[in-house]
VORO-938012 format. One line per 10 residues: number of its first residue (from 1); their letters; for each residue x negated, z negated, y of N, C-alpha, C, O. Coordinates in steps of 0.1 Angstrom, whole numbers. Example, Ala and Ser with C-alpha at 12.3 -4.5 7.8 and 13.67 -1.06 7.14 Angstrom:
2
1	AS	-132:-78:-57:-123:-78:-45:-132:-78:-33:-142:-85:-33 | -128:-71:-22:-137:-71:-11:-129:-79:0:-134:-80:11
***
This chain:
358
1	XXXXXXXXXX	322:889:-307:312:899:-303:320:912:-301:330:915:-308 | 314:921:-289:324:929:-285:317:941:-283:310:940:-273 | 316:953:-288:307:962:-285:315:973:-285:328:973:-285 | 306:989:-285:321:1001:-283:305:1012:-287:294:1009:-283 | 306:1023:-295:301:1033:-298:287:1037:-288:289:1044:-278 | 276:1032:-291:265:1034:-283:257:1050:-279:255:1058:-288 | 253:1054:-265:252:1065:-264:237:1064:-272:231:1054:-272 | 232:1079:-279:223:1080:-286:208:1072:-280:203:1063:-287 | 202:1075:-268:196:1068:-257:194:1054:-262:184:1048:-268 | 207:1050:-258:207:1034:-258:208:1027:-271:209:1015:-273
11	XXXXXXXXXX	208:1038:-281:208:1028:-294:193:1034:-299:190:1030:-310 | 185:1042:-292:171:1042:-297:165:1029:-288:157:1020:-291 | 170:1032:-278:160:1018:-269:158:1008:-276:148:1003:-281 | 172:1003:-277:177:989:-281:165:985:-294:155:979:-294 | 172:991:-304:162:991:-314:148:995:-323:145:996:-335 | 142:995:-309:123:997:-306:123:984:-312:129:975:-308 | 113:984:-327:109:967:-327:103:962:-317:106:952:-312 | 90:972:-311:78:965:-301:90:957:-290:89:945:-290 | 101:961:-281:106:956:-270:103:936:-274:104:929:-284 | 101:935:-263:108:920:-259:117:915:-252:119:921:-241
21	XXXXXXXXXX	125:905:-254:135:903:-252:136:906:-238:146:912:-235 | 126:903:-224:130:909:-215:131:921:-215:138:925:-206 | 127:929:-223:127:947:-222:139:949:-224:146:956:-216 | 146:943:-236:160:946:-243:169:941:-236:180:945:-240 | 168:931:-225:180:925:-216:177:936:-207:186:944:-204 | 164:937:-202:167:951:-191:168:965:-197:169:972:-187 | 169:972:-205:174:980:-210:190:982:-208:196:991:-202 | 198:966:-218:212:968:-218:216:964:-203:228:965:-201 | 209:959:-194:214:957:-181:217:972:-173:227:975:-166 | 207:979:-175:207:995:-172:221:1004:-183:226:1015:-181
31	XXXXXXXXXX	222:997:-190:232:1005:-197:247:1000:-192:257:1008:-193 | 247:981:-186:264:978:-184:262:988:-166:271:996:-164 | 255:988:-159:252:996:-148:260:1008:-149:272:1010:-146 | 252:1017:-155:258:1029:-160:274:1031:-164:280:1041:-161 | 281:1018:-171:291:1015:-171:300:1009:-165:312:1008:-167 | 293:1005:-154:299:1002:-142:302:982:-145:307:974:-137 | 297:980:-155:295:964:-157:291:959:-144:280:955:-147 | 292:957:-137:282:951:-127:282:939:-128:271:934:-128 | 291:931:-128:290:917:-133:276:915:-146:266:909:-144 | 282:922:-157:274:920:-171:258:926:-165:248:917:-165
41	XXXXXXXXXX	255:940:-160:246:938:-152:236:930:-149:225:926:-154 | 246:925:-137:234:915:-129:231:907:-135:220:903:-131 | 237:898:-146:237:888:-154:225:891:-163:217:882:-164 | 221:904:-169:216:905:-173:198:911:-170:188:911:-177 | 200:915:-158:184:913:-149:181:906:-143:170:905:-138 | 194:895:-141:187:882:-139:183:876:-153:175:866:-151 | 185:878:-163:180:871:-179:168:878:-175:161:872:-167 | 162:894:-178:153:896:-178:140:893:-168:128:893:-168 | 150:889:-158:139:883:-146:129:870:-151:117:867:-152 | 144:863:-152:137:849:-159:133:846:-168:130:834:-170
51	XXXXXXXXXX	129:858:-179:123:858:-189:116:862:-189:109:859:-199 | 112:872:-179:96:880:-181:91:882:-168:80:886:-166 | 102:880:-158:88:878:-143:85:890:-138:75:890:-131 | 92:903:-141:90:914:-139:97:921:-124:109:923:-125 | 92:925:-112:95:929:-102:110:941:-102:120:942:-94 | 109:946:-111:119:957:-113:133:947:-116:143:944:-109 | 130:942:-129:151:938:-125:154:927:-121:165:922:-123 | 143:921:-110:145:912:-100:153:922:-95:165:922:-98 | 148:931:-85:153:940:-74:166:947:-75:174:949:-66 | 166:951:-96:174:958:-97:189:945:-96:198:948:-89
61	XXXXXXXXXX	189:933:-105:197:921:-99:203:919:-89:215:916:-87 | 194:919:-80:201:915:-61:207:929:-58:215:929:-49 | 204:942:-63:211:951:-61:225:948:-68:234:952:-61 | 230:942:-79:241:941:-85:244:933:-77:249:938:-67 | 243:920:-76:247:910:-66:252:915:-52:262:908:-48 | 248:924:-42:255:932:-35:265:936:-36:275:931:-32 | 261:951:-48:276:957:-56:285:950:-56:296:954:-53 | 283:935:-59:294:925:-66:302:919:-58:312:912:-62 | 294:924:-40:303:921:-25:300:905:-27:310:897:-26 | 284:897:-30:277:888:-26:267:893:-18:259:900:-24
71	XXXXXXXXXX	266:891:-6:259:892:4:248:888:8:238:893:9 | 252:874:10:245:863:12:236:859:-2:224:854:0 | 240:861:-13:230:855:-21:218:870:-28:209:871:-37 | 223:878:-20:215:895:-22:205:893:-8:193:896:-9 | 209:890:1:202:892:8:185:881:11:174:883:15 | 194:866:6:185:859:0:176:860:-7:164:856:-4 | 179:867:-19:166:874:-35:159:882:-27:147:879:-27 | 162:891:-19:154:901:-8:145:893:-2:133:894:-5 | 149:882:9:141:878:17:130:869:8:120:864:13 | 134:868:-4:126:860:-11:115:870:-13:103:869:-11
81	XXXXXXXXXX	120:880:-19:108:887:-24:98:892:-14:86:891:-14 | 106:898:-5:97:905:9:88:889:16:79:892:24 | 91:875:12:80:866:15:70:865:6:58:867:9 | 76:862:-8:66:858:-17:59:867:-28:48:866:-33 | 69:876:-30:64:883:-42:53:898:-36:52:901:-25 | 46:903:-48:41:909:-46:43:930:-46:39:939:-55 | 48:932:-35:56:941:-29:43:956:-30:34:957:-23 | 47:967:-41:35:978:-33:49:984:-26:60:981:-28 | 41:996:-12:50:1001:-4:65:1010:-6:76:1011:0 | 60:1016:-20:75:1019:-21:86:1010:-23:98:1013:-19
91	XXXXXXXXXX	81:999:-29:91:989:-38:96:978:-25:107:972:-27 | 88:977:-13:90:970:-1:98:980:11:104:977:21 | 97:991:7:106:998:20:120:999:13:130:999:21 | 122:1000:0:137:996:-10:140:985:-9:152:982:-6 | 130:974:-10:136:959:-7:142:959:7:154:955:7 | 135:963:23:132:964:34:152:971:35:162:965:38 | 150:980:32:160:988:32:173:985:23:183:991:25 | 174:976:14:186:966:4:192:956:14:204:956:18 | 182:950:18:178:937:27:187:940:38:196:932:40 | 186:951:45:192:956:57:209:958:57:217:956:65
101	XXXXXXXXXX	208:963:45:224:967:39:233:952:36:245:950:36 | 224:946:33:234:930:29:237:927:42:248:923:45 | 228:927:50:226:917:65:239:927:68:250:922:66 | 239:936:71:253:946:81:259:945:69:262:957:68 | 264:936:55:277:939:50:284:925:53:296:922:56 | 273:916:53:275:900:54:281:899:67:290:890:69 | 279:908:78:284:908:95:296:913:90:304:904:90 | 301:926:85:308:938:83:318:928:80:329:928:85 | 315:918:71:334:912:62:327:921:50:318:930:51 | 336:915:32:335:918:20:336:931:15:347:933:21
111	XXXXXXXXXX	334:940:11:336:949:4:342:948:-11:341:938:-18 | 350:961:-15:358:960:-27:347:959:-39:338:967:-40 | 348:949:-47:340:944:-57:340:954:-69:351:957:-74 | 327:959:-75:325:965:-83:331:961:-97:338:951:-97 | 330:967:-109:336:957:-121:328:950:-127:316:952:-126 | 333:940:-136:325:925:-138:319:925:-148:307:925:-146 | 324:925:-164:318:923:-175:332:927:-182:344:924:-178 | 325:934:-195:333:943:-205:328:946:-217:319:938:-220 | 332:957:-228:325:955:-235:314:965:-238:318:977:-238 | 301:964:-240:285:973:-239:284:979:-247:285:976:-259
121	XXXXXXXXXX	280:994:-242:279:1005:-251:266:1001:-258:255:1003:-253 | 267:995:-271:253:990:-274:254:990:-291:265:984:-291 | 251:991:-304:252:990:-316:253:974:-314:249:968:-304 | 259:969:-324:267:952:-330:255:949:-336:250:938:-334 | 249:955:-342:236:943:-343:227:936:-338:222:925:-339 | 226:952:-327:217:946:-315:220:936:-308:212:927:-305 | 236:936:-304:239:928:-293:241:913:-301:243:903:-295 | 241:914:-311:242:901:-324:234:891:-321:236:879:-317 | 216:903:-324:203:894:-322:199:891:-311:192:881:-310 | 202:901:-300:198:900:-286:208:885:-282:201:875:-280
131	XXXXXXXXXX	225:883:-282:232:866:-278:226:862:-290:226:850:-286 | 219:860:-303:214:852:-308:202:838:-301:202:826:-298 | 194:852:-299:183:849:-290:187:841:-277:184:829:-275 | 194:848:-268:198:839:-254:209:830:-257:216:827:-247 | 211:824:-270:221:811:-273:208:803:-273:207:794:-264 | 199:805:-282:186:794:-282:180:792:-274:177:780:-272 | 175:803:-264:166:804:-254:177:792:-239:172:785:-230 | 192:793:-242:196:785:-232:196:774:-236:196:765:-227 | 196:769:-255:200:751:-254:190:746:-255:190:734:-254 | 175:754:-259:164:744:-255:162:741:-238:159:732:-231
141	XXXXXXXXXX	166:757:-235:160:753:-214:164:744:-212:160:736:-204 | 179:744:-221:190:729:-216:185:713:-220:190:704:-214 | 180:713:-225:169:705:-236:159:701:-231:154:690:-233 | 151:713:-219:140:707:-216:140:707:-201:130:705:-194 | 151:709:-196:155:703:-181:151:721:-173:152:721:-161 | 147:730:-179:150:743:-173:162:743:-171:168:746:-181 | 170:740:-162:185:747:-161:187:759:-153:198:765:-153 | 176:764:-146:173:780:-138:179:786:-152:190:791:-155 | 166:785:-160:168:799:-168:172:799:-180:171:808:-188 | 180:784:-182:196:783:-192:206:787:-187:217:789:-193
151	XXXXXXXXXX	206:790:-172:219:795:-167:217:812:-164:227:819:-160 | 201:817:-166:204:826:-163:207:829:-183:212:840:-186 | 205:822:-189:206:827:-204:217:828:-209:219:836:-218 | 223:822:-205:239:814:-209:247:828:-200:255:834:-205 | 244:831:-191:254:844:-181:252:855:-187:262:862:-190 | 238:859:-191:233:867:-200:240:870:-213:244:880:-218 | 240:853:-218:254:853:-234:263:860:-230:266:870:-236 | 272:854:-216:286:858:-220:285:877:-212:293:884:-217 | 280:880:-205:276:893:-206:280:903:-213:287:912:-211 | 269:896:-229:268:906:-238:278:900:-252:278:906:-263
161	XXXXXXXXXX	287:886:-252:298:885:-257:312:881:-256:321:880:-264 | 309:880:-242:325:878:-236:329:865:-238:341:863:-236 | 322:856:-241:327:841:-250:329:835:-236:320:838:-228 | 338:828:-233:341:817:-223:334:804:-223:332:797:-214 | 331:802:-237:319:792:-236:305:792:-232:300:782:-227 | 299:806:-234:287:806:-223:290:810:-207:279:811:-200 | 300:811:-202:305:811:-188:307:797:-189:304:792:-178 | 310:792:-194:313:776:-189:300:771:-186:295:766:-175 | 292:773:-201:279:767:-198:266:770:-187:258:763:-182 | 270:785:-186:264:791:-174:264:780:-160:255:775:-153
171	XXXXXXXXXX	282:780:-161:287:772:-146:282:756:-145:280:751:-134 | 279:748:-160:272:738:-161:260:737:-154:258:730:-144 | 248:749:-164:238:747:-155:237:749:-140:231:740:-134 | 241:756:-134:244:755:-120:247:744:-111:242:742:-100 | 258:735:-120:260:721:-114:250:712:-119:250:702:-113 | 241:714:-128:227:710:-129:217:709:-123:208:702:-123 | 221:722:-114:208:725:-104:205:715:-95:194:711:-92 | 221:710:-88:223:702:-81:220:703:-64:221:694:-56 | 218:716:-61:214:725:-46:230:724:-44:239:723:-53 | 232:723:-31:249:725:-23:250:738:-26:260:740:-32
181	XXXXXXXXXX	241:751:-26:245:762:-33:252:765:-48:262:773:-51 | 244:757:-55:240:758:-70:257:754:-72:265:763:-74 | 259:739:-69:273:734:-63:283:744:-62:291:747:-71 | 283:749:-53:291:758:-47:296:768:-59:306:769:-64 | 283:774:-61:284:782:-73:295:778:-89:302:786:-95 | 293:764:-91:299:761:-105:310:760:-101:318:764:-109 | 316:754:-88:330:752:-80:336:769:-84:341:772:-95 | 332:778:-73:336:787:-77:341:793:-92:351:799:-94 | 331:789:-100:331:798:-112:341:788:-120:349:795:-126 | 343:774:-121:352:764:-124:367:770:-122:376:771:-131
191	XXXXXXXXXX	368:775:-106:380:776:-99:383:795:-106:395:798:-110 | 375:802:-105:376:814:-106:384:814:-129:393:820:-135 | 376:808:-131:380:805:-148:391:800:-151:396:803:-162 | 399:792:-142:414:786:-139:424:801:-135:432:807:-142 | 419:802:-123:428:814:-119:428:824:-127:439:829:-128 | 415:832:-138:420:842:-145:426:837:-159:428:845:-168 | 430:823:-161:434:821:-174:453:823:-170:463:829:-175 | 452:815:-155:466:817:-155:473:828:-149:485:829:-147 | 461:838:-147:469:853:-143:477:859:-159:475:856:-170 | 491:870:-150:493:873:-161:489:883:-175:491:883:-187
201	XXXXXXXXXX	482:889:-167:472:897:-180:457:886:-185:448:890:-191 | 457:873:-181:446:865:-184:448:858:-196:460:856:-201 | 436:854:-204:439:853:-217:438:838:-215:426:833:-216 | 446:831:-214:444:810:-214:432:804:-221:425:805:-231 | 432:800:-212:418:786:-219:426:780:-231:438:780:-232 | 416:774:-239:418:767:-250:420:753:-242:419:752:-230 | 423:743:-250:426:732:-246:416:722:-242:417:713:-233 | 404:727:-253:392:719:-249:380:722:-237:373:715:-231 | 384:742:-236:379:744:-223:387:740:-212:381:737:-201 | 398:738:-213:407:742:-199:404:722:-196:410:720:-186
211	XXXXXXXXXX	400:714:-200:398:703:-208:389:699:-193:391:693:-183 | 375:708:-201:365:707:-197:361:714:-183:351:710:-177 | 372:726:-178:368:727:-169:372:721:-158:366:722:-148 | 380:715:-159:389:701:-154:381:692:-145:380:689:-133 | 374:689:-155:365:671:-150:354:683:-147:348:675:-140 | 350:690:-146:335:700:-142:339:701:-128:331:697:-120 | 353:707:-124:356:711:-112:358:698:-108:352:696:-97 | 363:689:-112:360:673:-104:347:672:-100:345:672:-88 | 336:671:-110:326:667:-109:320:673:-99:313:666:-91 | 321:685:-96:322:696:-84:323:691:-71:314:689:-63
221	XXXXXXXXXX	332:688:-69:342:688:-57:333:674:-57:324:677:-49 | 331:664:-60:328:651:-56:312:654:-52:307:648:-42 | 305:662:-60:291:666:-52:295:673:-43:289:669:-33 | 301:680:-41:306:688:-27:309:675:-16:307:674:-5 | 316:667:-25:318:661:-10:308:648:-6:311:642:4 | 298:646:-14:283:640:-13:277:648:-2:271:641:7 | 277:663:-2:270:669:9:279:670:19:274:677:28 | 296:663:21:300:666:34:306:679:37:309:682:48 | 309:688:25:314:700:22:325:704:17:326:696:8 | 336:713:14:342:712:5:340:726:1:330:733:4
231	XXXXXXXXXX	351:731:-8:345:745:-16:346:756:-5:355:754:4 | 339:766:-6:341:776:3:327:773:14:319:782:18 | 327:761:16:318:760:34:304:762:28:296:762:38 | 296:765:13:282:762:14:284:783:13:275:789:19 | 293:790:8:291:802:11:291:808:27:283:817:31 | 301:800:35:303:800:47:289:801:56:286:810:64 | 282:788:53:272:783:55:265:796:53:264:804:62 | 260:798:39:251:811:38:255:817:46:250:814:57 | 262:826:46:268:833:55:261:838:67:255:848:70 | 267:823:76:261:819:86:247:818:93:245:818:105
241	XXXXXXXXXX	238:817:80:225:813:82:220:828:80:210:832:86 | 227:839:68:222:850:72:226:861:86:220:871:88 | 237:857:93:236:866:103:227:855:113:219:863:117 | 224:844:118:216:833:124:203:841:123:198:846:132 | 198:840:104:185:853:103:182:866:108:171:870:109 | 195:872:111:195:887:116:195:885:128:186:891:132 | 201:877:138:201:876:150:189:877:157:186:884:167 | 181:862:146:165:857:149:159:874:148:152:879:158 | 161:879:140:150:893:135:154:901:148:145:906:154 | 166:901:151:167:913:162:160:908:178:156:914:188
251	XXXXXXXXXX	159:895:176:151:889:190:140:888:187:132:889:196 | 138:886:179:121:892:177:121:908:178:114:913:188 | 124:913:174:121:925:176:124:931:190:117:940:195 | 138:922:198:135:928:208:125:924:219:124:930:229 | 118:911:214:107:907:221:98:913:219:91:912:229 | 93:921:211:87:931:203:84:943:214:73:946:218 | 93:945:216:100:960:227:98:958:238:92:965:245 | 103:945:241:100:944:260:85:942:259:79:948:268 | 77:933:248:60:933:254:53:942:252:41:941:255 | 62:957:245:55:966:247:55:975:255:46:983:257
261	XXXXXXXXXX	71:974:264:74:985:274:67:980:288:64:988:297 | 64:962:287:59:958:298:41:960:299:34:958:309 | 34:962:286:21:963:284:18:978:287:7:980:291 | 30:990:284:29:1006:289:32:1003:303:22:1008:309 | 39:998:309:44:999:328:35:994:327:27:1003:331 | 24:979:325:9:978:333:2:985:331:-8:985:338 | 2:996:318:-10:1002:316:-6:1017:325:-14:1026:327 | 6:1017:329:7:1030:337:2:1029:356:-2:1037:364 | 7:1012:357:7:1010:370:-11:1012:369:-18:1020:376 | -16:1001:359:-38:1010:364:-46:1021:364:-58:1023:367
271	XXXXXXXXXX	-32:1031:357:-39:1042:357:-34:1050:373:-41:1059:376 | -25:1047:380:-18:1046:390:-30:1040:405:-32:1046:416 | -32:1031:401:-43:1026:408:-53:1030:402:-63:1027:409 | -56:1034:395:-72:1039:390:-75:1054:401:-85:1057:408 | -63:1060:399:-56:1076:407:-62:1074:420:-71:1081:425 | -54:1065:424:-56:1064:440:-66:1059:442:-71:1063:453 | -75:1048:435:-92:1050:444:-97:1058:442:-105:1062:451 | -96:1068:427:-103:1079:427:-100:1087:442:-108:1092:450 | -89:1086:442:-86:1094:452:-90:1094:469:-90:1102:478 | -94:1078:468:-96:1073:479:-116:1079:479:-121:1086:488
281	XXXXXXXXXX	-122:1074:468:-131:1078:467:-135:1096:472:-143:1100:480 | -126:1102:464:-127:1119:465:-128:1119:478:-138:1125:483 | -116:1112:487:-112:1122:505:-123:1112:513:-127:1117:523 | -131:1097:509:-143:1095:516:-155:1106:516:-161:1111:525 | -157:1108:499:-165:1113:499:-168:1134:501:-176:1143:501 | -154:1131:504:-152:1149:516:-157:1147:528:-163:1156:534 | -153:1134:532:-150:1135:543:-171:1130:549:-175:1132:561 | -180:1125:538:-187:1125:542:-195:1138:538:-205:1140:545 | -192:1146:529:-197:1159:527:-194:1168:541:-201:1178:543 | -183:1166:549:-180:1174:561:-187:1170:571:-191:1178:579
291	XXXXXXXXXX	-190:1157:572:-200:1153:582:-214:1161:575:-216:1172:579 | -221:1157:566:-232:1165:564:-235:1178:564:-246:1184:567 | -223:1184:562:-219:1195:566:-221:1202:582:-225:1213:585 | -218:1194:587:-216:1194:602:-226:1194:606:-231:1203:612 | -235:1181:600:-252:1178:606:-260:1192:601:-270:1196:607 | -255:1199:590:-270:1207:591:-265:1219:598:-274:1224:605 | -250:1225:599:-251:1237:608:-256:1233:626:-262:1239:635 | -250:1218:624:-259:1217:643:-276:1216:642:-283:1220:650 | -280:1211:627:-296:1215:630:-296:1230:629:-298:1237:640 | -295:1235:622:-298:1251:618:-294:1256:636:-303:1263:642
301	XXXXXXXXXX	-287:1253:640:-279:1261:653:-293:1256:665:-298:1261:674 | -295:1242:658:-303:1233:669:-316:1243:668:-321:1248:679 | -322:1245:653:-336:1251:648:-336:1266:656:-345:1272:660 | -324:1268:654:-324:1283:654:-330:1287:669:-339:1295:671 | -321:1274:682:-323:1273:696:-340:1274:696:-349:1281:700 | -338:1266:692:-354:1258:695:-369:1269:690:-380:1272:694 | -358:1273:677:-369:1287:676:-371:1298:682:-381:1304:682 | -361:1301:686:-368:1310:700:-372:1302:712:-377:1309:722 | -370:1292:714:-377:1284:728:-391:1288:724:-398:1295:732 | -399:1283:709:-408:1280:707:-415:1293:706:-427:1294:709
311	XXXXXXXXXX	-408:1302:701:-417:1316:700:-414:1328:714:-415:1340:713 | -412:1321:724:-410:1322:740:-422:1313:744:-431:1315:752 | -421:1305:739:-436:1298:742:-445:1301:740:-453:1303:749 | -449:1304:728:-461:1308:718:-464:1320:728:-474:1318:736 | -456:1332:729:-459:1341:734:-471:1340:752:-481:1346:756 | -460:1331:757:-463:1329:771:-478:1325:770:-487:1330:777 | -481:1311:757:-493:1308:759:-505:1313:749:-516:1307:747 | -499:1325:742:-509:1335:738:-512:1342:751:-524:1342:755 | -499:1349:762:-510:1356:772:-516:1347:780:-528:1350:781 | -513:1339:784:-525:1331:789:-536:1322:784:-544:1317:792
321	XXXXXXXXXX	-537:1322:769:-548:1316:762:-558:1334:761:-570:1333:760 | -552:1346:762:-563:1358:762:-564:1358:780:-575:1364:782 | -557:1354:791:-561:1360:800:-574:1350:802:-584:1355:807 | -573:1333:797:-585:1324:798:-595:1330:794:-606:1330:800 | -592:1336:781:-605:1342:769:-614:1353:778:-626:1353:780 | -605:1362:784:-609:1371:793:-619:1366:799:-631:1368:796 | -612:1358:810:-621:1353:821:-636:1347:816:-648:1351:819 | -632:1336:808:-645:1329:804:-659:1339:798:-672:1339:799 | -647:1350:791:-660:1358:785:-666:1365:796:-678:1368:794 | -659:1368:811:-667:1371:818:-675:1367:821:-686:1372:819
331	XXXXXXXXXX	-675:1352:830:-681:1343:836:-690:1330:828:-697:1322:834 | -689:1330:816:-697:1322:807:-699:1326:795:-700:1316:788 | -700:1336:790:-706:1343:776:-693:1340:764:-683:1332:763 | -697:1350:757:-690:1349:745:-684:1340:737:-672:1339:735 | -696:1330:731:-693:1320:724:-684:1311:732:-676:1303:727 | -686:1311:742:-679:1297:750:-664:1298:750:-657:1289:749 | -661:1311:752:-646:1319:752:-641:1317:739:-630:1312:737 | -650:1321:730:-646:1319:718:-639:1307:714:-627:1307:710 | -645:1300:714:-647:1284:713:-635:1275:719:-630:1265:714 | -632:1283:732:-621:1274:740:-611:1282:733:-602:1274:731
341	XXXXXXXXXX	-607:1296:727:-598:1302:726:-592:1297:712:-580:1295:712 | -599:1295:704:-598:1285:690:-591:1271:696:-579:1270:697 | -596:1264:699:-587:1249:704:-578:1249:711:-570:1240:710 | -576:1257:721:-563:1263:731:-549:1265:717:-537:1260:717 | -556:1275:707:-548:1282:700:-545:1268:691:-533:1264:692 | -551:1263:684:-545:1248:679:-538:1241:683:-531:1234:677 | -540:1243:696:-531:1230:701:-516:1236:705:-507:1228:706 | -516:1248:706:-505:1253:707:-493:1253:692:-481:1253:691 | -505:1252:681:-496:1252:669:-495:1243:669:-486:1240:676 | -501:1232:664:-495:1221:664:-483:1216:670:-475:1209:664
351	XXXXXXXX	-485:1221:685:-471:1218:694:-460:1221:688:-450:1214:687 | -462:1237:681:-446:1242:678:-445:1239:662:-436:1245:655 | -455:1230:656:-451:1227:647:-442:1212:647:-431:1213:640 | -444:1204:651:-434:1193:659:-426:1193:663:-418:1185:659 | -421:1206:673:-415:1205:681:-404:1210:669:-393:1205:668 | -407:1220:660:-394:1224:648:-396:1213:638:-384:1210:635 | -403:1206:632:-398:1205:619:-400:1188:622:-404:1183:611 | -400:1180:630:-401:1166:632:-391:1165:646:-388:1154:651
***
């Protein structure tokens, strides 16, 4: 057990009775963070994940897993969550925007790897009862064919005690899982536990681990090559399948783009043509307002003619309807003159009422 002088903060957290063990794995996960653990970290919001199902150190996890210059298995936990889980908008435009950062680091090539696991600013008792806890919680999961979340319990142990034996066990469950990933995974951590025993600041395996990681890394390599793979090609593979995913997203999107720049150019071309029949409409309908135009100054000009023809007439056959009146009243009495002078005079209006307005 490996601990170092806890900041005031983190030794009130820790020891809240109310917390539950997911609270207290994500608490000290936030604290190896702060320390730049990132290994111990992520190890450890993945324990909390799998123990309590909580959105936050899901996200905050695949964020370490990035840091940690894994790509591919960050950008994965993302696409998982942005399918399945239940995302409000802030927590989806951070995933949206994580998600984006792996996909261009996964293109980009590796980045320099953050640091791994050390020892946690955390009080010795806490961290006592807390690997107490996730020693049990891993050999029942192991017991009851959980090997998900004995491995995430077991990474979580060695985390928060540095023991080589819950890294081994971790790398078990993994080859438990039995996914060409999962695979992949215990290969790696098999091969990676070799190489730091025989670096020279690396502290040697015991006989019975170095033993055991032996026939593990066999047992490895022989599922690896059940799937036709050898180590390296199922990261490869991810890899591959996440820029394959980015490619797919960017042709969608640029299909996206052209059906909408081609749905604005048709919608400009009918306003285009909408224009010009208006327009065609407008210069007919000038052009028949100019004819109407036309027709009433030639009536008016025609009326105007015709009105003085008509009151050139009237006149003419006013003097000769009085010179008739005249006469008659001479030669046949009054009333008779009268009489004729009345129906003369009718028939005269009527004439020039025709003659203008029909």
């Amino acid at each position: 057990m490996h601990a170092v002088q806890p900041p005031h903060d983190m030794d009130k957290q820790a020891k809240s009775p109310n917390k539950s063990l997911p609270d207290r794995l994500h608490d000290l996960g936030k604290q190896a963070n702060k320390q730049g653990l990132t290994g111990a970290a992520a190890a450890l919001f993945e324990a909390a994940y799998a123990t309590g199902g909580r959105l936050e150190p899901r996200i905050s996890a695949a964020n370490m897993r990035l840091n940690l210059g894994e790509p591919a298995r960050a950008t994965a936990e993302y696409q998982s969550m942005l399918d399945g889980a239940q995302l409000d908008q802030k927590a989806r435009e951070l995933v949206l925007r994580k998600c984006a950062e792996a996909e261009e680091l996964s293109v980009a090539g590796p980045r320099a790897v953050r640091g791994g696991v050390g020892a946690l600013a955390a009080p010795a008792d806490v961290l006592k009862a807390i690997a107490d806890e996730l020693a049990a919680l891993g050999s029942k999961s192991n017991v009851d064919g959980q090997f998900a979340l004995a491995r995430a319990a077991y990474a979580a142990l060695h985390a928060v005690t540095g023991k080589v034996q819950a890294r081994i066990s971790a790398a078990n469950m993994a080859l438990k899982l039995g996914s060409p990933e999962h695979v992949q995974s215990a290969a790696d951590e098999y091969a990676a536990l070799v190489a730091e025993a025989q670096a020279a600041d690396g502290a040697p395996l015991t006989a019975a681990h170095a033993a055991l990681v032996a026939r593990k890394s066999e047992e490895a390599a022989a599922r690896l090559a059940e799937f036709g793979l050898q180590s390296g090609e199922v990261v490869a593979e991810a890899e591959a399948a996440v820029r394959l995913a980015e490619a797919q997203r960017e042709a969608v999107e640029l299909a996206e783009l052209l059906q909408l720049e081609a749905e604005e150019a048709a919608e400009a071309q009918g306003s285009a043509e909408a224009a010009k029949k208006a327009a065609r409409e407008a210069a007919r309908t000038a052009a028949e307002a100019d004819r109407a135009a036309g027709a009433i100054q030639a009536a008016v000009r025609g009326r105007q003619a015709r009105s003085g023809e008509v009151l050139l007439t009237y006149l003419l056959c006013d003097l000769i309807c009085t010179c008739i009146h005249t006469y008659i009243r001479i030669y046949f009495g009054i009333y008779v003159s009268i009489y004729l002078y009345i129906y003369v005079s009718i028939y005269i209006y009527i004439y020039i009422y025709i003659y203008i307005y029909i």
